[in-house]
C-alpha positions in Angstrom: -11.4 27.7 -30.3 -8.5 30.9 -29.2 -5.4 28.9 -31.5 -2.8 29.4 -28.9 -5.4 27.9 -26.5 -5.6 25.1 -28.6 -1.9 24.7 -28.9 -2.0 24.7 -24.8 -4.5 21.9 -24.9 -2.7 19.8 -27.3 0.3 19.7 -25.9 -1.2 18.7 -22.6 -2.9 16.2 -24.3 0.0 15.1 -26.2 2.4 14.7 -22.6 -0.7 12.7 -21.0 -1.1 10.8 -23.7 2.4 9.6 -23.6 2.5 9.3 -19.8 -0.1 7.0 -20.0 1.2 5.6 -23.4 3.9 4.3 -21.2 2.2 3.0 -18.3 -0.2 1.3 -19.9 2.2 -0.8 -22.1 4.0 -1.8 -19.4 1.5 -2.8 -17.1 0.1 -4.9 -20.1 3.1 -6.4 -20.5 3.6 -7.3 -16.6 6.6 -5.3 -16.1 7.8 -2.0 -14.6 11.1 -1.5 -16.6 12.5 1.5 -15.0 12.4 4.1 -12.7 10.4 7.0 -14.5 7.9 4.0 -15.5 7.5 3.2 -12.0 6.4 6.7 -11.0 4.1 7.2 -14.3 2.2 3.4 -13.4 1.6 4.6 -9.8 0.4 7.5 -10.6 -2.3 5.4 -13.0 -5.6 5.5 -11.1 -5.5 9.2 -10.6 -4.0 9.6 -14.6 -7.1 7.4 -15.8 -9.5 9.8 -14.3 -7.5 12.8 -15.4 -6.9 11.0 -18.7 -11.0 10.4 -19.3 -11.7 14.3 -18.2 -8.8 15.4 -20.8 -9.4 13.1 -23.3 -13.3 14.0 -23.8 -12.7 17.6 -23.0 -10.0 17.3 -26.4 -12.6 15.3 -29.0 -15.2 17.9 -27.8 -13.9 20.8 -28.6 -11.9 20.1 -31.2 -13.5 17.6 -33.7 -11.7 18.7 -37.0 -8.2 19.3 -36.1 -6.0 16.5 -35.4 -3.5 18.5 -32.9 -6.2 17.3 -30.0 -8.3 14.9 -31.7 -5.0 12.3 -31.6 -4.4 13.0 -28.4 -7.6 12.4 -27.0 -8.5 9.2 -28.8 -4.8 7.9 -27.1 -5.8 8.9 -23.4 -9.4 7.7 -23.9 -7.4 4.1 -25.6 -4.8 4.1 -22.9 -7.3 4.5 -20.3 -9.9 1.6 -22.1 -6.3 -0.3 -21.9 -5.9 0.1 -18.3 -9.2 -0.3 -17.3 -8.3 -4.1 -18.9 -5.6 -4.7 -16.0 -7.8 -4.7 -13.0 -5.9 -6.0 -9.9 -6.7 -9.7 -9.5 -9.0 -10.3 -6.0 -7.4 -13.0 -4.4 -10.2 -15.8 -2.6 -11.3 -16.1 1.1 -12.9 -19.3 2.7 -16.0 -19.2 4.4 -17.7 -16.4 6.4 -16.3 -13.4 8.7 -16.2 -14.2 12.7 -16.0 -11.3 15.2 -12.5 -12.7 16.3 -9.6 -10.6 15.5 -7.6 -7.1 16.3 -7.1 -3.8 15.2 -3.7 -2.7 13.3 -2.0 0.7 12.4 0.8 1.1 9.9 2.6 4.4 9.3 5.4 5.1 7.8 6.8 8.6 9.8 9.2 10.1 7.7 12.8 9.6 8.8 13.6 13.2 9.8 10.3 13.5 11.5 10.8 14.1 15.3 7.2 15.2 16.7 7.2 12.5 19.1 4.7 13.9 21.2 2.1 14.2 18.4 3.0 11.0 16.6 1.9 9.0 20.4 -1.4 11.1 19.8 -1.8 9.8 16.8 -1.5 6.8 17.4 -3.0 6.6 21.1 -6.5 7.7 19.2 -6.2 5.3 16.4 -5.8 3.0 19.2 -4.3 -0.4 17.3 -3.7 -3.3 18.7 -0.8 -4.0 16.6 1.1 -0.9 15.5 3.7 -0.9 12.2 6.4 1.6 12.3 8.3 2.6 9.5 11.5 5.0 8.9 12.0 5.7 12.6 15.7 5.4 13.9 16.8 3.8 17.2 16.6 7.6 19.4 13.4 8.4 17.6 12.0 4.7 18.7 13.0 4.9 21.9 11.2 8.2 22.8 8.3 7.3 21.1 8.4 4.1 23.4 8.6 6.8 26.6 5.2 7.6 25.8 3.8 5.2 24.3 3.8 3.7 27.9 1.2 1.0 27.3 2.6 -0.5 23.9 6.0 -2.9 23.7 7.7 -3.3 20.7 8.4 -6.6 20.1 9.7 -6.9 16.5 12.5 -4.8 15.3 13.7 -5.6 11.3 17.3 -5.2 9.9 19.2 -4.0 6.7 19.3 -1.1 5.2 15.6 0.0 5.3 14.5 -3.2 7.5 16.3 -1.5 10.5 13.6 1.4 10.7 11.0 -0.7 10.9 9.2 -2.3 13.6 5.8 -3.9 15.4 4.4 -2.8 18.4 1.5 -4.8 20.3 -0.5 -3.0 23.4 -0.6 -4.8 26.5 -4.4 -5.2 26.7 -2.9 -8.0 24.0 0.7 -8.5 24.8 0.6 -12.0 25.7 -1.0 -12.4 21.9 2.1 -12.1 20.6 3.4 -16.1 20.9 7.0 -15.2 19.2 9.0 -13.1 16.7 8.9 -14.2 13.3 11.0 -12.0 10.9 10.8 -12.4 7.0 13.7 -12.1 5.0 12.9 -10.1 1.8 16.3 -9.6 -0.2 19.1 -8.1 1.6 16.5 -7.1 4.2 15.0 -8.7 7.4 11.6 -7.6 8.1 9.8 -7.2 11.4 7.3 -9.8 12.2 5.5 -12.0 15.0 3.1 -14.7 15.4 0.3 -13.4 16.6 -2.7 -15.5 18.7 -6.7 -14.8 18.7 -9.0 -16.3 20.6 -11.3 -18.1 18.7 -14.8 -17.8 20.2 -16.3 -20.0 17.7 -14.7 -23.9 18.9 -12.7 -22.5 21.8 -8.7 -22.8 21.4 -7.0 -20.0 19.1 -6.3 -19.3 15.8 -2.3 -18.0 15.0 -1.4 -15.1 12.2 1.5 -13.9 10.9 1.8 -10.3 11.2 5.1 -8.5 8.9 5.9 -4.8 8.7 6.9 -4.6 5.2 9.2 -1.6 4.2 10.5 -2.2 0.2 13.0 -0.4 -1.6 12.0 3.0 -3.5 12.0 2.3 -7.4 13.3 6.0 -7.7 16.5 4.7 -8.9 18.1 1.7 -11.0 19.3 0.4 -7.8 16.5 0.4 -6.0 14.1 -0.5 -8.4 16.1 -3.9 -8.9 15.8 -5.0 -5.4 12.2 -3.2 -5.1 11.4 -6.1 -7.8 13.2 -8.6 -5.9 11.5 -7.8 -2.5 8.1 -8.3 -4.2 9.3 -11.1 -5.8 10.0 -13.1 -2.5 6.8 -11.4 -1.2 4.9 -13.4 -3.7 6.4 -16.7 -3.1 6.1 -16.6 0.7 2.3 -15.4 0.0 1.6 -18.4 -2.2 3.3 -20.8 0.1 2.2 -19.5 3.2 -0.5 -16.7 3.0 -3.5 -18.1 4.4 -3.1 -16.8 7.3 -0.9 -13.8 6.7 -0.9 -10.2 7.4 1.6 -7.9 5.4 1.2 -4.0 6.6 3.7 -1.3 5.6 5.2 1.2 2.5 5.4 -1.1 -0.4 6.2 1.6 -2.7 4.1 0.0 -4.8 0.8 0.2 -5.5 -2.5 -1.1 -8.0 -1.1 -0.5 -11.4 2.6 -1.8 -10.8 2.9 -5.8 -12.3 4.6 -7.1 -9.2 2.2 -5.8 -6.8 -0.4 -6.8 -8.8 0.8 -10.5 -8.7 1.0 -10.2 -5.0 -2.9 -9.4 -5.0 -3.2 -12.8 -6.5 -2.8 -14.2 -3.6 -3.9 -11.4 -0.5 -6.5 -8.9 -0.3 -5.6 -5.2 -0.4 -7.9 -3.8 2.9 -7.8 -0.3 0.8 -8.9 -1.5 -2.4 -11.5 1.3 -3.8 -15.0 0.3 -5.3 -13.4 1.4 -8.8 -10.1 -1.5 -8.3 -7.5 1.2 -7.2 -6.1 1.1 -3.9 -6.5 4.3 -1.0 -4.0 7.1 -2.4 -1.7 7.5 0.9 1.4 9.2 -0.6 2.7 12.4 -0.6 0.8 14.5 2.1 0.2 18.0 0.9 2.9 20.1 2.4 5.4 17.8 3.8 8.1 15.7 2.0 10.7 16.9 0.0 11.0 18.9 -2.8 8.2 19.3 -5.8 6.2 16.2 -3.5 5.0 19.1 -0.9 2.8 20.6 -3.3 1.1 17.5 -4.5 -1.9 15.7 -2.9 -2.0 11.7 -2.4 -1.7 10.2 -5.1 0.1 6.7 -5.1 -1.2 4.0 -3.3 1.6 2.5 -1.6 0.6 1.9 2.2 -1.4 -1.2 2.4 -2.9 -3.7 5.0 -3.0 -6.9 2.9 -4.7 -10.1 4.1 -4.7 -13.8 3.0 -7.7 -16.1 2.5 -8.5 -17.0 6.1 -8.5 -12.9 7.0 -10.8 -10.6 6.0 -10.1 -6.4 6.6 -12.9 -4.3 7.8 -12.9 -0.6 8.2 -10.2 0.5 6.2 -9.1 4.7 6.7 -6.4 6.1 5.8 -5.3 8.9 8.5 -3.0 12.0 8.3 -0.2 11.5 10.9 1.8 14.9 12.5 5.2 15.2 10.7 5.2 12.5 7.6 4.5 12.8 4.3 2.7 9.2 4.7 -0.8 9.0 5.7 -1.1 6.2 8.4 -3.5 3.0 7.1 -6.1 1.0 9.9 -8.0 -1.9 9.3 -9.5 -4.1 11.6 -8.8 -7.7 10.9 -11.0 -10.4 11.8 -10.8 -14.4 11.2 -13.1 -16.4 8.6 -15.0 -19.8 9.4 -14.3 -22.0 7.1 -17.7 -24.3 6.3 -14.9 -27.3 6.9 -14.0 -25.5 10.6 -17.1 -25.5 11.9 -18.1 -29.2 10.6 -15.1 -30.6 12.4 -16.1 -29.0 15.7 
C-alpha cells in the first residue's frame, strides 16, 4: 500500500475511532456529558455503518502495520459496543383497530417564510393533526390564511414552546375535546385531548396529543435543560403514557441515554428494521453553515406512541424552506383482550 495513502487512512481511522470511542462510552454509561458528545452519539447509527465499512476496509489492507490495524479493531469494537445499546421497545396491549387519525409534524425552520409552499406541503400530506414547530406569530398567522380548512388550537409558551403549535382539520375539529399543555422545564408545550370514535363497543376512546420542541444540546446551556426536558418527558410517559402521543424536534435521537429511556416507555413510529430511528435532520442544502452540505443524519423528529397506540406508515417528507424533513404516521387504537371481554 502507497505510504502516504496509508498515512491518509490511518488518520481517518484514528479520528473515527475516537468519535466513536466517545460515543460509545457514553451511551454505555447512560449519559451524554456535553455538547460535542451529544453531536458525536447522534450521529451513531450512521458512524456504525461508516465505522464497519472503515474498520474492515483498515484490517484488510493493512494486516502487518499497526498505524490502521489499531484503528480498525477500535471502530469494529466501538461499533460491537454499540450494537450492545439497542433502544429498549416499549410494550403494547392487544391487537390494532382501524380507529384512529393521521398526524404531521414539521419543524419549519424559523426564518423560513414560503408560506405558500409549506400549505402545499402540508395540504398533500393531508393530517388530521398537524405539529408546527419554529414558526413565529406573523408566520402562523399566514400560514392559517391558507390553510383555510385547519384551526389551530394549541399554541405552547417559553422560549422555544412559543413556536410551537397543533393544528386539527375540521373534517375532525370537534375531536379535539380541550387543550391540554405539558409543562417540560421552563417550557409549556402545545397539547390537546383528542377523541376517536371507537367502532369496536361504540362510545370513544381520548388521547393526548403534545408538540414537543426540546432545547438544542449545542451548548452547556441548552444541553442542561435539553436533559431536564427529557427528564420530565419520561416521568409524564411512565405515569401517563398509555395513551399518549408526543410528535415534534426532540433534538434527540436513538443513541442519546435520555431518549433512549423515554423509548422505555413509547414506541418510536420511525424506528428502522436495524434499531435506529428515520434520519430527518439536516436537509441537504438548507440550514446554516457546514449543515447545508450534509445529508440527514440525526434522527431527531419523531412520532412516539404509548401502549394502547400503535403507528402505521411512518415517512419522513422533505418540506419547502426547512432544514427538517416533516414525519407522518397514522395512528390507530389497540383492543385490549380485557376491552373487548368487558363489552
Amino acid at each position: 500500500m502507497n505510504p502516504v495513502l496509508g498515512i491518509v487512512i490511518a488518520l481517518l481511522g484514528w479520528l473515527l475511532a475516537a468519535l466513536v470511542a466517545i460515543g460509545a462510552l457514553g451511551t454505555a454509561l447512560g449519559v451524554t456529558p456535553g455538547p460535542f458528545a451529544a453531536a458525536v452519539q447522534g450521529s451513531a447509527p450512521r458512524l456504525i455503518v461508516l465505522g464497519i465499512l472503515l474498520g474492515t476496509v483498515l484490517l484488510v489492507l493493512d494486516r502487518e502495520l499497526g498505524t490502521t490495524m489499531l484503528p480498525g479493531g477500535i471502530l469494529l469494537a466501538g461499533v460491537f459496543a454499540w450494537t450492545l445499546q439497542l433502544l429498549p421497545i416499549a410494550a403494547v396491549e392487544g391487537t390494532a383497530t382501524k380507529d384512529g387519525f393521521r398526524i404531521f409534524s414539521t419543524n419549519l425552520l424559523l426564518t423560513n417564510d414560503d408560506v405558500e409552499h409549506i400549505a402545499a406541503d402540508v395540504l398533500s400530506a393531508d393530517p388530521d393533526v398537524l405539529v408546527t414547530l419554529e414558526i413565529e406569530a406573523e408566520t402562523r398567522d399566514a400560514l392559517a390564511r391558507r390553510l383555510t380548512t385547519y384551526r389551530l388550537v394549541s399554541v405552547g409558551e417559553g422560549e422555544r414552546g412559543r413556536w410551537a403549535g397543533i393544528w386539527v382539520h375540521e373534517r375532525l375539529d370537534a375531536n379535539a375535546v380541550s387543550e391540554k399543555r405539558l409543562p417540560v422545564g421552563d417550557e409549556i408545550l402545545p397539547g390537546i385531548e383528542y377523541r376517536v370514535q371507537d367502532s369496536h363497543g361504540g362510545g370513544h376512546r381520548d388521547v393526548h396529543v403534545v408538540g414537543v420542541h426540546l432545547h438544542s444540546p449545542t451548548s452547556d446551556d441548552g444541553n442542561v435543560k435539553w436533559r431536564t426536558e427529557l427528564a420530565d418527558l419520561i416521568r409524564y410517559a411512565e405515569e401517563h403514557g398509555d395513551r399518549l402521543v408526543l410528535a415534534g424536534d426532540f433534538n434527540a435521537g436513538s443513541a442519546h441515554p435520555g431518549f433512549a429511556a423515554l423509548l422505555a416507555h413509547l414506541r418510536d413510529a420511525g424506528r428502522t428494521p436495524w434499531g435506529t430511528g428515520t434520519p430527518t435532520w439536516p436537509v441537504l442544502g438548507r440550514g446554516h453553515g457546514v449543515y447545508r452540505a450534509m445529508p440527514p443524519t440525526l434522527d431527531i423528529d419523531h412520532v412516539l406512541t404509548g401502549k394502547h397506540l400503535s403507528a402505521r406508515g411512518h415517512r419522513a417528507l422533505r418540506v419547502h424552506g426547512s432544514d427538517h424533513k416533516g414525519v407522518v404516521a397514522e395512528i390507530v387504537f389497540r383492543q385490549a383482550p380485557h376491552d373487548a371481554e368487558s363489552r
